[in-house]
N, C-alpha and C positions, 0 to 999 in steps of 0.2 A: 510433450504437452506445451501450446501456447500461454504467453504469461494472460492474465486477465488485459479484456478493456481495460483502458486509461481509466484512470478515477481524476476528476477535472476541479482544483480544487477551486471552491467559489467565495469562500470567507476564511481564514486561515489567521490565526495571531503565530508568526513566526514565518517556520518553514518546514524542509521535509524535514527536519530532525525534530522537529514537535510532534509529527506522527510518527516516528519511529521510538521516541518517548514516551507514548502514549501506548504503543502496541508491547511495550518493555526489552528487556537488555537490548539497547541502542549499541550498536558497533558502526561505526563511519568505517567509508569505503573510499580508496586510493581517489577514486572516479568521479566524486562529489555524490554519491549513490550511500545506500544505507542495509545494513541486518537488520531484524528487530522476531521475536517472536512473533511466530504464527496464532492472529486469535483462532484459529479454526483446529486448532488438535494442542496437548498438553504439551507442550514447545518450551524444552528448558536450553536446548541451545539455540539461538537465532537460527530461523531457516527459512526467513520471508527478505526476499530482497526487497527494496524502494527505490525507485530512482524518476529524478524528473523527466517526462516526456520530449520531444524534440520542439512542444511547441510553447516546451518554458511554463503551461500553465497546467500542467497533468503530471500524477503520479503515475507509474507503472508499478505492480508489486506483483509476486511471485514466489509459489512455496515452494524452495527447493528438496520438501520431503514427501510432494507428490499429492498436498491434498487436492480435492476436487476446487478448480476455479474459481465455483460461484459460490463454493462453502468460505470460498477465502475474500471475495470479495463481499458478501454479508456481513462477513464475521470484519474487517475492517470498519465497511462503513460504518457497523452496529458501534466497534470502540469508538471511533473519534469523535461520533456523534455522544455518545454519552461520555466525552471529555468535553464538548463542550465544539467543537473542531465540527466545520461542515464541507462536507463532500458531497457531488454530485456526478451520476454518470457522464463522461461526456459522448457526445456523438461524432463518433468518426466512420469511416471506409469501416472500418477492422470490426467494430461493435456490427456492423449489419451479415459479416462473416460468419 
């Protein structure tokens, strides 16, 4: 399975460990990348990656337990937005895939 579209962040207080606090049990990654539970299924160990896009201004995230994509990309942008955190899709090549 491909990870989701980029999520392109456009207003942010911090950084990607603010949405990986947001999404709950934050683990930091070797890579500067992030765990955090999956909002899209009852996720008591982290199984959503995070990590910055290449273009420095996108999240990439991904459930490593297989949920469906677009149930995981909802289910993020529905948290941060009701943390207060605004995300918007971005458009790239890969989103018209």
């Amino acid at each position: 399975m491909r990870p989701l579209p980029p999520l392109k962040l456009t207003s942010i207080d911090g950084n990607l460990e603010s949405v990986a606090e947001v999404l709950g049990n934050p683990k930091s990654l070797y890579d500067d990348g992030w765990m955090a539970s999956c909002p899209a299924h009852d996720d008591r160990n982290p199984s959503l990656s995070l990590n910055i896009g290449r273009d420095r201004d996108s999240i990439l995230v991904y459930c490593h337990a297989g949920c469906d994509r677009m149930d995981v990309f909802n289910a993020v942008r529905r948290s941060v937005a009701e943390a207060g955190l605004f995300l918007e899709i971005a458009h790239s090549k890969q989103d018209a895939s």
